[in-house]
N, C-alpha and C positions, 0 to 999 in steps of 0.2 A: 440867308438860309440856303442850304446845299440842296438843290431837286436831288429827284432819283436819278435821273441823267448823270449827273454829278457824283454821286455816290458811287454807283455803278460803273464809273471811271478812275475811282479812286480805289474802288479795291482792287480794279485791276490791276492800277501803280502798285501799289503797297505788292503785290505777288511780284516775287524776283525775278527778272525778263527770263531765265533759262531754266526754268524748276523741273527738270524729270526724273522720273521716280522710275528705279530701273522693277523696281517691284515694291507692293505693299503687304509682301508675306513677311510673318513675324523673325525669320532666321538670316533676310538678304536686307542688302544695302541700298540707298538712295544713291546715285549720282547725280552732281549738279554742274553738268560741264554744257555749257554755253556753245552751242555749233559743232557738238563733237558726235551728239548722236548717244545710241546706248554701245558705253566703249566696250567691246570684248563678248558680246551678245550675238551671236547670229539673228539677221532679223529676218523675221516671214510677216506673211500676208499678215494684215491687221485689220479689226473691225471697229471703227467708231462707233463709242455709245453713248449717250448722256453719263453726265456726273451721276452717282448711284448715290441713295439716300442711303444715312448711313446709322439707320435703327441698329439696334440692336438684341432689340426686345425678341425678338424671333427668328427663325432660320429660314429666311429669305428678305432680301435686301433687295431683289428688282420691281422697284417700288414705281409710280407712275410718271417719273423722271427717265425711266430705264428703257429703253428698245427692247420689246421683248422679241421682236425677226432678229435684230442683231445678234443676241445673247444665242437663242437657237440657233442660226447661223454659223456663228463663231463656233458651237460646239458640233455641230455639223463637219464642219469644216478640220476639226484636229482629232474628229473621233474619223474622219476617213484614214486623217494623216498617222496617226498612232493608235491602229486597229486595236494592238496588245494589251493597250494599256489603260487602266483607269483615269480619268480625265475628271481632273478638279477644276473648277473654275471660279475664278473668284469674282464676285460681284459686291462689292460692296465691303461690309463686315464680315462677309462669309463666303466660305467655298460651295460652288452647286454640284451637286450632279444634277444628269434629266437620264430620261427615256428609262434602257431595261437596267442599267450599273443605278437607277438610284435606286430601285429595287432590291439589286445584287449587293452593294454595297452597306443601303442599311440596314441588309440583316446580319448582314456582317460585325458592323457599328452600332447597333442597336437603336438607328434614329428613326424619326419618323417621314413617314413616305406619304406622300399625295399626289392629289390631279393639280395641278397647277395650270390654269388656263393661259393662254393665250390667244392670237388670234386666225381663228376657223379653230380654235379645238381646246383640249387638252394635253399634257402632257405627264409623264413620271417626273417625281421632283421630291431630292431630300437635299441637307446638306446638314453644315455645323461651323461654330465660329472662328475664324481666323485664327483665333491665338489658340487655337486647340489643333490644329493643324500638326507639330508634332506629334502628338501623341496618336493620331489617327496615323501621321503614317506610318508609325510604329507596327501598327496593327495590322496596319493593308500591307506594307513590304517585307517586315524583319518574321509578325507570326503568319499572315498568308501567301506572302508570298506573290503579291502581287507589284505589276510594274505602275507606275501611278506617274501619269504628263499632268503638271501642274503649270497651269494656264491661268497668269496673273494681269493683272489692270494696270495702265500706265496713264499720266495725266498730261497730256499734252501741253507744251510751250503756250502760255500768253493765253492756255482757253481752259473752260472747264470739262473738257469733252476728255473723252477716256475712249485707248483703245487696248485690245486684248491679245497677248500671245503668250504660247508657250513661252518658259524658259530654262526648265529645266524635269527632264525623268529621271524617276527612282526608282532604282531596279535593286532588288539584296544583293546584288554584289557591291551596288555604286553610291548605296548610305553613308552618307559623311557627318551627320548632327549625329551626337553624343546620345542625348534623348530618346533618337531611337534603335538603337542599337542596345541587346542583351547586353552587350557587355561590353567597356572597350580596351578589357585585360586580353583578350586574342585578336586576332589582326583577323581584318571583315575581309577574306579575297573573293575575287571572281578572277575565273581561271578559265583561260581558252587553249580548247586539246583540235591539233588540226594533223590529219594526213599527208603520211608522204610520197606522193603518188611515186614516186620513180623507186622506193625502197620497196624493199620484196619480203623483209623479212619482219613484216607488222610495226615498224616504228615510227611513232608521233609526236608530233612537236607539243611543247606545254610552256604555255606562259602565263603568269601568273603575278594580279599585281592588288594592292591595298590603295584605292586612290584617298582614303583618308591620311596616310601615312606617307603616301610616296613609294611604299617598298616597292621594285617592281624586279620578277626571277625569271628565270628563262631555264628550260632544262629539255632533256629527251624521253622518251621510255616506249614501251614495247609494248603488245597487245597483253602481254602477260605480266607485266609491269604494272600498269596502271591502276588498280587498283592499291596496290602500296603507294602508290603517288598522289591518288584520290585522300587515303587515310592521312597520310601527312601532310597536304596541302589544307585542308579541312574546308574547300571551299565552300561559297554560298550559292553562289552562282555559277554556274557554266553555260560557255559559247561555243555552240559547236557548229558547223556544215550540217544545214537542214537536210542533204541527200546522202550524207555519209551515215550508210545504216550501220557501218560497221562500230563507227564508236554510240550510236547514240545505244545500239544494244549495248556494247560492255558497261555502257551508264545505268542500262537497264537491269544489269545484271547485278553492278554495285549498289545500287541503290533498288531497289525491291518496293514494290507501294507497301509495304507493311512496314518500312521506316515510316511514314505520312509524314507529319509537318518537318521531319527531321532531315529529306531530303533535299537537296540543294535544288534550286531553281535550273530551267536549263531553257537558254535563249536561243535560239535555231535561225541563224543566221545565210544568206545568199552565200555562195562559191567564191563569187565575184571580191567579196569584202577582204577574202584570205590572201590574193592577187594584190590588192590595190599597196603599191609603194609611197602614199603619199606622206605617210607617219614613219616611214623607218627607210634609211638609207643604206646601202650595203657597200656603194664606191667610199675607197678609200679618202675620205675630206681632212688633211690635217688640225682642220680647225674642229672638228668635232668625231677625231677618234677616239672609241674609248680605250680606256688605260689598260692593259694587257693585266694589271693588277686589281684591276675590278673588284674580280673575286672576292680579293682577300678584305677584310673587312678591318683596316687600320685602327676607327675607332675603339673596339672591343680588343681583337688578340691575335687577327692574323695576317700581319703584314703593312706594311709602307701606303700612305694615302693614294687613294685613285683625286690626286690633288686637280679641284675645282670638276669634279664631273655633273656635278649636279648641276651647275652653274651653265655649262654649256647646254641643257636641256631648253630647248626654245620653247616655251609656255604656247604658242599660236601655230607653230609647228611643228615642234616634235621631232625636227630631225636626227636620227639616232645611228650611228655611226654600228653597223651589227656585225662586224666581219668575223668576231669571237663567236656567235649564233651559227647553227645548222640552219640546212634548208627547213626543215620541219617549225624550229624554233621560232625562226623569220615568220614563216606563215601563220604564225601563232600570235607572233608580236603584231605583226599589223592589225590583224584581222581585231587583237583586244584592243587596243590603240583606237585604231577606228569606232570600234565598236559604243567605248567609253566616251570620246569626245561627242559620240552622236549624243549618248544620255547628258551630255555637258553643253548640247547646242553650240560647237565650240570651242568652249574652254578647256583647260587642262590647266592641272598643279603644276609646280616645277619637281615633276617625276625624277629620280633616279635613273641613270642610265640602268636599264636593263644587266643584271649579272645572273651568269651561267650557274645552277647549281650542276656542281658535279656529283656526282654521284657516289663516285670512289674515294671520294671523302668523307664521304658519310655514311654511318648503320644503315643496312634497309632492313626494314621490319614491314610486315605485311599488315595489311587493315585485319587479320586472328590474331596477330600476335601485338596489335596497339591494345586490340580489345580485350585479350585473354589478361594481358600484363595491367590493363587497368590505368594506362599513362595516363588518359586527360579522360575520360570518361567510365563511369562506372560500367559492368560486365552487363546488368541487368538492363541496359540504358537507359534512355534518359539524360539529362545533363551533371555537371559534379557537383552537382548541389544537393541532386537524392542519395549520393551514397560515397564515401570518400575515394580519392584516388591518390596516386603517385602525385598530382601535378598538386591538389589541392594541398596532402602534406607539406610539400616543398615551399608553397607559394606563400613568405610572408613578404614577399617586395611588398615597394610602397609607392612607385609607379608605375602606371600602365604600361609604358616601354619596357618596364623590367618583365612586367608579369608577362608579355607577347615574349619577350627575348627568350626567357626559361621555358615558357608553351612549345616555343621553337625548334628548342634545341632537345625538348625531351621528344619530339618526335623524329629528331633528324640529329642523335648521338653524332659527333666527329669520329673520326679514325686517323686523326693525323695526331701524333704521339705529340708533338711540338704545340700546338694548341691545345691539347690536352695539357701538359704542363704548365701551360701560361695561365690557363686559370684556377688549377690547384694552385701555385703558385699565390694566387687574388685570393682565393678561398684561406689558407694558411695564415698568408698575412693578416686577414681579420679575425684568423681563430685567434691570434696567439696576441692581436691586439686590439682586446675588449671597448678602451675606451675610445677609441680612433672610430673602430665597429660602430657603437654606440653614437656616438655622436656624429658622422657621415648618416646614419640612420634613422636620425632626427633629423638634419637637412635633406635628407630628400622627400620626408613627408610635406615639403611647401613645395615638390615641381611638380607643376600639373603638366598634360600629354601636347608640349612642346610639338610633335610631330603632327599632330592633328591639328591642332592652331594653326600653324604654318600654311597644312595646303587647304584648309577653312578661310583662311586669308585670300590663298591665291584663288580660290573659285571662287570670290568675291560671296561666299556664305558667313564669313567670319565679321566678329565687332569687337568693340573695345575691350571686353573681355579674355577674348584671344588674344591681346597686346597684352595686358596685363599679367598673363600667365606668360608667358617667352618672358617678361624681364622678369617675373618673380622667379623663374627658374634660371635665367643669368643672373642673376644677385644669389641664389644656393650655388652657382658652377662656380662662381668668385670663392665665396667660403669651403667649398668642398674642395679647393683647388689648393686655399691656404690652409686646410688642416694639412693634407697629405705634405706636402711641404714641409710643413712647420715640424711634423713629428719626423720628417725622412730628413729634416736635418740635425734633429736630435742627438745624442750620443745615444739614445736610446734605441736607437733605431736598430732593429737586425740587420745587419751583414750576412750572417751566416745561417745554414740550416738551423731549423731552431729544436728545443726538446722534444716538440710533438712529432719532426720527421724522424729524428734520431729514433724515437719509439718503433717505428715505423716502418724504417728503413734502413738495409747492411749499407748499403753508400745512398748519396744523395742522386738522385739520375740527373739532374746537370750539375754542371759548375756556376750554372747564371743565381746570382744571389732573390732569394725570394721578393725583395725591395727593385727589385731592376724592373719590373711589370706595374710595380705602383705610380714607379718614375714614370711609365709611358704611359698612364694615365693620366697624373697628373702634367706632365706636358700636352697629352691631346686637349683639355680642355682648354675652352676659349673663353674669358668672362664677357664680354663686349659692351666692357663699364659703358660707353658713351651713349650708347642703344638704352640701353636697362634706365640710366638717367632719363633721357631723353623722351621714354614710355611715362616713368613715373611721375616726373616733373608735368605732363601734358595732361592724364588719364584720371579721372577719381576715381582710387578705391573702389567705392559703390556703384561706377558706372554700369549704365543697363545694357544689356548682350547686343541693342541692336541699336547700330549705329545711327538712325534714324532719329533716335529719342534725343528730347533739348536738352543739352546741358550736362552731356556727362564730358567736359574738359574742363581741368580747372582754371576756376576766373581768370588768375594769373599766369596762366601757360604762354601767353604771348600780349603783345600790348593792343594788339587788335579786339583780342575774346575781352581783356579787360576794358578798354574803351566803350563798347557795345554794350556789356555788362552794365556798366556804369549810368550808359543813356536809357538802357533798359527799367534800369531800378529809379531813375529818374521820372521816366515816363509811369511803371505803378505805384508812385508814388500820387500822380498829377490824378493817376484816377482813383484812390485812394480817396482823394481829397475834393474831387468832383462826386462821386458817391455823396460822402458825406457833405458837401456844400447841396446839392439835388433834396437829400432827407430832409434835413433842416428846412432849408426854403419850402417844399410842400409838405412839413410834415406826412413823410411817407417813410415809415420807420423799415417797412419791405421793400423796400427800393434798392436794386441792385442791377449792377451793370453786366451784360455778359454778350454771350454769343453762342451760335453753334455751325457749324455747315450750312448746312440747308436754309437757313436765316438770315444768316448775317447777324448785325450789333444789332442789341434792342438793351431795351430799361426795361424792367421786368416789377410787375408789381401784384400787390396782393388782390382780390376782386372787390374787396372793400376800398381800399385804395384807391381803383384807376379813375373812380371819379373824379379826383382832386387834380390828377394829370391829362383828363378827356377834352376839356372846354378851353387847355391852353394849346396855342395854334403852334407853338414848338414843337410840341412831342404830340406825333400821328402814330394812331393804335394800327398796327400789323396782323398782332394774330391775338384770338380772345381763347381762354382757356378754360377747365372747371372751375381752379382756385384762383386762375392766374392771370391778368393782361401783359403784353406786351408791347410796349411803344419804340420808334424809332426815333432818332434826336442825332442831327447834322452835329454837334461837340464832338456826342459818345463817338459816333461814326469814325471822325477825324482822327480821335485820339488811339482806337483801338487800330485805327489803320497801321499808326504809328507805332503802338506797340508792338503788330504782328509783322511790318516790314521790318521793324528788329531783331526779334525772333528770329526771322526767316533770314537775318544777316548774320547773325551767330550760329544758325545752322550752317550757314554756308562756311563758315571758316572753321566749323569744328570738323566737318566732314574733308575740307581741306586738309586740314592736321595731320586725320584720321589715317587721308591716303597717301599725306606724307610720313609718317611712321608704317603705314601697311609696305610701302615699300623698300625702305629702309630693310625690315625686318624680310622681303622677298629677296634682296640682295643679298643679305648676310645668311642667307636659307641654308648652304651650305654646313658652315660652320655651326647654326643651330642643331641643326641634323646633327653632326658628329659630336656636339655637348650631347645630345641624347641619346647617340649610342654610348658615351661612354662611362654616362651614368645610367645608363639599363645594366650594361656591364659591372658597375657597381654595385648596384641595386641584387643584381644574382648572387653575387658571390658574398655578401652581407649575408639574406637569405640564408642560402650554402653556408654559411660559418654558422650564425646561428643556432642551426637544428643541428648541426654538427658538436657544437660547445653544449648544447642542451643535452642531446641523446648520445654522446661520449662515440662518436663515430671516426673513423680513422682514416688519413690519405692513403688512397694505395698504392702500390707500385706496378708502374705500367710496364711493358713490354712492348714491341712489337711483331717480335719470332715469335710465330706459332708452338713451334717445340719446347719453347720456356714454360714451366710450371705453373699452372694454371691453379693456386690456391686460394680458399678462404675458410679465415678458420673462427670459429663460433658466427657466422653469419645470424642476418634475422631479418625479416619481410621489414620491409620499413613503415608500411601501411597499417598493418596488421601490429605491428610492437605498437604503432600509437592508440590505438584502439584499445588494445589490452590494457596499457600504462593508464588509460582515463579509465576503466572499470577498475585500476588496482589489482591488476594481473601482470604477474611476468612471461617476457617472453623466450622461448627454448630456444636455445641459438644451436645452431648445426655446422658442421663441420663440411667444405666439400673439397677434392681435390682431383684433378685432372693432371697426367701425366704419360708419359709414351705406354707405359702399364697398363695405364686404367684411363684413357681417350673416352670409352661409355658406363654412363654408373645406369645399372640394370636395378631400378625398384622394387622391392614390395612392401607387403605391408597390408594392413585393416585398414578397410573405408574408415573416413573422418582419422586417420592417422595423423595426415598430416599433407601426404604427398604432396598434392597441389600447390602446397604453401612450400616446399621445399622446392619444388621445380619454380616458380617464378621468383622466391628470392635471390634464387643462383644468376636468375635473368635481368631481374633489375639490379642486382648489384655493378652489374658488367653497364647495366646500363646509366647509372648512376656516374660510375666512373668517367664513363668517354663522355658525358657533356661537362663533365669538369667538378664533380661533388666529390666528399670524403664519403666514406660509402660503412652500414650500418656492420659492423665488424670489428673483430679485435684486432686482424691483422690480413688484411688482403697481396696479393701477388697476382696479377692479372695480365692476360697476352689480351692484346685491342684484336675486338671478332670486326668482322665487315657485313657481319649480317646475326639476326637470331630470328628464328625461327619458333613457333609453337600450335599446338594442336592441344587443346586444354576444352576441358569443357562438351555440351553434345545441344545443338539447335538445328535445326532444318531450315529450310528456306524455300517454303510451298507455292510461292508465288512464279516459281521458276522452277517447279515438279522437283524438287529436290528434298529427297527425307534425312532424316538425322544422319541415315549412315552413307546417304551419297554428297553429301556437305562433310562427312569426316574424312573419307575419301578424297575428295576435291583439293582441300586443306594439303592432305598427307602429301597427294600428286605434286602441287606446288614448291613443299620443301627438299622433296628428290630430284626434283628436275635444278632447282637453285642452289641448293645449299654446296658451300665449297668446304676448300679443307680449315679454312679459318674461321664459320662461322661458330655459333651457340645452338641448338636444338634441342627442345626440351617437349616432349610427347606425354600427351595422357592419356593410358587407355586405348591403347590405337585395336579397333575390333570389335569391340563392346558392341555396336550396333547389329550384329547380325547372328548367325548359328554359330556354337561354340568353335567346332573345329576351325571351321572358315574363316573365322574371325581369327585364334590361335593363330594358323598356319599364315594369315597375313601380316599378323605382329609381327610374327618372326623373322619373315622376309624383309621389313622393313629394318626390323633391326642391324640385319645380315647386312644390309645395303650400304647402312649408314656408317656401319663398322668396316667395310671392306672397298667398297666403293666411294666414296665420298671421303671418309677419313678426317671427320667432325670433331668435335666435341659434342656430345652429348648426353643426356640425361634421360631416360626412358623406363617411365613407369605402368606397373600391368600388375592384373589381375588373373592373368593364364600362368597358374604353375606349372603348367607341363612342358612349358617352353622354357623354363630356367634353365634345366640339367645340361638341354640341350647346347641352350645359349653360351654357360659357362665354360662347357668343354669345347664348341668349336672355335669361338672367340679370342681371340687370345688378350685382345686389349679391353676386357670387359672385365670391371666389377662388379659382385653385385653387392647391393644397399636394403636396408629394411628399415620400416620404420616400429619402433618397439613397443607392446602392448601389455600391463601387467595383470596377471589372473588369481586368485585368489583359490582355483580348487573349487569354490561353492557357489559357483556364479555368480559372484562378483568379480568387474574389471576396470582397468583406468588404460586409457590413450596417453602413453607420454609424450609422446611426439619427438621420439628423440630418433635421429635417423644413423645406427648402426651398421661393421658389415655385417655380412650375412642372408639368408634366405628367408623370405616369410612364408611357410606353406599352403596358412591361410588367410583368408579374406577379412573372417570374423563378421560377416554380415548380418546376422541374427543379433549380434548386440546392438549395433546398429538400428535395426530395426527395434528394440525392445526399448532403444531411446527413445526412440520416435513415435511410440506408445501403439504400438499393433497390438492387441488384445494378446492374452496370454493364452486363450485356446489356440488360437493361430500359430503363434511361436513352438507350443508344445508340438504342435501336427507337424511343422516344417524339420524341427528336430528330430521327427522318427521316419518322417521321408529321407532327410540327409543319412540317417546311421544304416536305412533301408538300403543308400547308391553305396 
């Protein structure tokens, strides 16, 4: 017979001499390396605590096994260290708060709060179950906004004792689980803006990086800039210098508390951190300079590989080669560098080297004119889900990379004619070849967010799932690699411009055959057959996200798992077979063998039952229960030992496996990356054919001399036509034309005419073009702008004493001081907000400015006809435009919407209003005060 001595030494054996558990949160991984420590962890101070029971029935689990000085200590202890932040603490089955955050937080989470005693007192005390831990952080970082140090249990070598430390914070910039993240069709940045102290003329360093993805940017801008940089960057988070008042006001400015949840988080960081060189190197190191071709971005359309730069990124250190970076920039870079690996204790993805956005390559549009035009969020705000936008039209990709790609580019048009043409070019080819379209467009519905996997991998947050999606998207790069091929070796294949440019176009603007860009595509992709095997052959289908869990490799993945396997099914066979030899022999038909933590092995029987097993001197009762007894027996003991040192031997070579394909797949990181840009780049321009083959829209022809003719003829909103087309309405298409003649088209027109709708179709057409779309028209002709400007619309911003008309003002100042002679400018109503005249006499000037000074394109619509006559006759390169209304004599009228030349005299406001059902005494009084002026 086995005493307890004996038993009690056996389970010891049966546990695998190096078992540590780097965390037992539901999203990280077990490592089980024998003398190595926790590898890649920064370690801090730790508190030993007893094994924690591990109920579940409620939310607390420090149960009377548990240290309750330890547990307060310990949170003592990381709420000094991580004052910021919300502090979860896992005990057992569940995360705790204590003190005033469990208060704060369950009202937050809706849970329940208590006194929780301990000892001399009580304390605050909520919490919630382990496996629900996403979803709570969903709640605390992506909707509050808060930073959350998650403080997990470790089970120490050879004992049952457990000690506690952080391992990693979450901050909305530095969410990498899927789960909790709105969305992961836009790229989650946090962005750090730092000063430069020795520049005189307000400019600041911006970097800017996705650590879900890797992206990471670098760029400049000015105290008057930033704002357009804040709109198109669309970060979550910002790190700024805690004493620099100068930017945290322009933060203050751009974002206003009357945005509330909408605005980005903002981390206020020491001086010291934007100094430290320890993440970015700026001496010239051959081995880790980056490629002077950075920029360009090979896998998608502009330019020759920045070959292996990922690769030199040192995951532990980060040395970064920045001699392409400004001083500003640098300061920028470290200080996010720093910043990130603090939230990472640590760690870091294998980042991207840092690439410079320039600026001069790209549209700038201001956070009025992202908002007026509607790109990626509707006017009214809110997100695109309350009301349609540009981006929503556009977006049927069917990856995540795709949909970030296109978000990207509609905030950040190109200006480089040459890149422009490379992806008309992609666009074309799948107009004009549907089933190619079609079928690429079914393979990419199987690639799941390759780029997220990846550095979910390298922060040691990713599982077998993330393996599974990288090879199931190298098995679509294999097939998506042999369609393009197979049909570009066709005879079918075009060579030449095809009928739809012919339509289109008097010449083709290059000589490069439309197939020459598919070719570089299909050459950038890599399939990395032996990986994709290698995953499949290992991983089951059905395996669970976290690698922890038994038995997601299959049997046969190696002859080891299969061996184990084998003894495994052996050994529940034996007890199988010991059950039922047990029932039989004492007729005890409840008799079953089990276990739990807190236990150990027992025989488990019904209360009627344990009679028959009490008076034999084998089996000794443990614990008595309502229904249930439970006995101990030296067999069960042996056998379950045995089963569980198996168990825990097949964990060990699955987890083995695990981080031999995690790494495999960290090495080839590079190359995954560039499969995934260059099926995003797919992904767009599929999309772009689509709506293009659907809504009959046309390639246009670029320019890039200003002086070239600036045409489009039958244009139409592209937003607005899809809206009408689902009620069964069509849409007026409009004519516009810019030329040395006519440089400003001067509006008018009747409220609800149209104007508005005519001024930003002109603006997204332009903008449609330069990120590479066929654009909503019968026949376009277009000079590439380097900026568009707009003043659309009338809101105030009270939180900063600003009234409607000193925000329209603010606006207008902005586009006079930047706009040059290449940009777009399209105004509405510039005036309106104050006394006739003064409003009048300011239009005017503005117009004067635009027309003489600056020498724009522009588009300028109003309500002041007394300034027309004027306008017309001093002007010389001004048209003016009306938009046409038809009357009937008897008071009846219809809005055509058709925009004509000519002058409107009136406004027509009183129809208007008779829409809008003002009572009819009202209307008749205004109409005899108007015949009164």
């Amino acid at each position: 017979m086995l005493g307890r001595a004996f038993r009690g030494a056996l389970r010891r054996w049966a546990r695998p001499p190096a078992l540590v558990r780097r965390s037992t949160g539901p999203h990280l991984r077990i490592d089980w390396a024998p003398g190595t420590g926790h590898v890649g962890v920064r370690r801090h101070a730790t508190t030993a605590v007893a094994d924690p029971d591990n109920s579940s029935s409620v939310a607390t689990s420090s149960g009377p096994n548990v240290s309750a000085s330890s547990v307060l200590s310990t949170v003592r202890e990381y709420r000094q260290k991580y004052p910021e932040c919300t502090l979860l603490v896992r005990v057992g089955d569940f995360y705790e708060l204590y003190y005033e955050q469990a208060d704060d937080v369950g009202s937050l989470l809706g849970l329940q709060v208590v006194d929780k005693k301990f000892k001399g007192g009580t304390v605050r005390f909520t919490g919630f179950p382990a496996h629900t831990l996403l979803r709570h952080l969903h709640a605390l970082v992506a909707r509050h906004q808060r930073s959350v140090a998650i403080c997990e249990q470790f089970q120490e070598p050879m004992r049952r004792a457990f000690t506690r430390r952080v391992t990693r914070v979450v901050t909305p910039g530095t969410l990498i689980d899927d789960e909790c993240l709105a969305t992961t069709r836009v790229h989650n940045y946090i962005l750090c803006i730092a000063s430069v102290p020795a520049a005189g003329d307000g400019e600041l360093g911006l970097a800017w990086l996705d650590l879900a993805t890797g992206d990471f940017m670098a760029g400049s801008s000015t105290v008057d800039a930033l704002s357009a940089d804040l709109a198109r960057i669309r970060p979550q988070e910002i790190v700024v210098d805690r004493d620099d008042a100068q930017v945290l006001g322009l933060l203050e400015a751009a974002y206003p508390p009357s945005l509330g949840a909408a605005r980005p988080a903002v981390a206020k960081i020491g001086a010291e951190q934007f100094a430290s060189g320890r993440y970015l190197a700026t001496d010239a190191d051959p081995a880790a300079e980056l490629d002077p071709a950075a920029d360009a971005d090979p896998a998608t359309e502009s330019g020759p590989a920045a070959a292996d730069a990922a690769s030199r990124v040192d995951t532990e250190h980060l040395v970064l080669a920045a001699s392409e970076l400004s001083a500003g920039e640098q300061r920028a870079a470290r200080a996010l560098l720093g910043y990130v690996q603090g939230t990472q204790l640590g760690l870091l993805p294998p980042l991207q080297p840092p690439r410079r956005y320039a600026q001069a390559g790209h549209m700038r549009m201001g956070a009025a004119t992202i908002q007026a035009l509607e790109l990626v969020r509707p006017i009214t705000g809110g997100d695109a889900r309350s009301a349609p936008t540009l981006l929503t039209e556009l977006d049927s990709t069917r990856t995540s990379a795709g949909a970030r790609l296109l978000a990207e580019r509609l905030t950040a048009p190109s200006t480089s004619l040459d890149i422009i043409e490379q992806r008309l070019d992609l666009v074309e080819f799948f107009c004009t070849q549907p089933r190619v379209r079609s079928r690429i467009h079914e393979q990419l519905e199987s690639v799941g967010d390759v780029e997220r996997a990846v550095n979910k991998l390298s922060l040691n947050c990713g599982g077998p799932h993330d393996l599974l999606a990288i090879a199931g998207a190298l098995r679509q790069v294999a097939k998506i690699k042999r369609t393009l091929r197979d049909h570009l070796k066709s005879s079918e294949a075009p060579r030449l411009r095809t009928a739809a440019r012919k339509r289109t176009l008097a010449e083709a603007p290059s000589d490069r055959p439309v197939s020459e860009v598919v070719h570089d595509k299909a050459r950038a992709l890599q399939a990395l057959a032996p990986l994709a095997r290698a995953i499949s052959a290992a991983i089951r289908d059905d395996a669970e996200r976290d690698p922890r869990a038994f038995g997601f490799l299959k049997r046969d993945c190696c002859a080891a798992v299969t061996r184990l396997h084998a003894d495994l099914a052996h050994k529940e066979r034996e007890r199988a077979q010991l059950q039922e030899r047990w029932q039989l022999a004492h007729a005890c038909a409840s008799l079953r063998l089990d276990s739990i933590p807190a236990l150990g092995h027992f025989v488990e029987v019904s209360k009627r039952d344990a009679a028959r097993l009490d008076g034999l001197g084998e089996f000794r009762m443990i614990q008595s229960l309502k229904s249930k007894v439970r006995f101990e027996h030296a067999e069960w003991t042996y056998l379950l030992s045995e089963i569980e040192l198996l168990r825990s031997r097949i964990q060990t070579e699955e987890l083995r496996v695990f981080e031999e394909l995690r790494d495999r797949v960290l090495a080839a990181s590079t190359v995954i990356r560039t499969n995934s840009r260059v099926l995003a780049a797919l992904d767009v321009a599929i999309a772009s054919a689509a709506m293009a083959a659907a809504r009959q829209y046309t390639r246009p022809r670029l320019s890039a001399a200003p002086t070239q003719p600036h045409c489009i003829e039958n244009g139409r909103h592209p937003v607005v036509e899809a809206q009408l087309l689902a009620a069964n309405r069509q849409y007026v298409a409009n004519d516009c034309a810019f030329d040395a003649q006519s440089r400003v088209l001067l509006l008018t027109g009747p409220n609800m005419g149209g104007k508005s709708t005519y001024l930003r179709q002109i603006a997204l057409t332009s903008v449609l073009a330069q990120i590479g779309c066929f654009v909503p028209a019968d026949r376009a002709h277009l000079h590439i702008v380097d900026a568009i400007y707009s003043r659309i619309g009338a809101h105030d911003n009270l939180a900063l004493d600003q009234s409607t008309f000193m925000v329209e003002m603010r606006e207008t100042a902005e586009i006079l001081r930047h706009a040059t002679g290449r940009s777009l400018v399209i105004l509405d109503e510039i005036g309106r907000g104050t006394a006739t005249a003064d409003g009048a006499a300011i239009a005017f000037a503005t117009l004067k400015y635009l027309h003489d000074c600056i020498g724009c394109k522009a588009v300028f619509a109003t309500h002041y006809h007394e300034l027309v006559p004027q306008a017309v006759g001093e002007l010389g390169a001004l048209r003016p435009l009306q938009t046409a209304i038809f009357e009937d004599g008897q008071g009846g009228f219809s809005f055509l919407h058709r925009v004509k030349p000519g002058i409107c005299s009136q406004s027509h406001a009183l129809y208007v209003a008779q829409i809008a059902g003002i009572p009819k005494q009202v209307l008749a009084l205004a109409r005899a005060f108007k015949l009164q002026k």
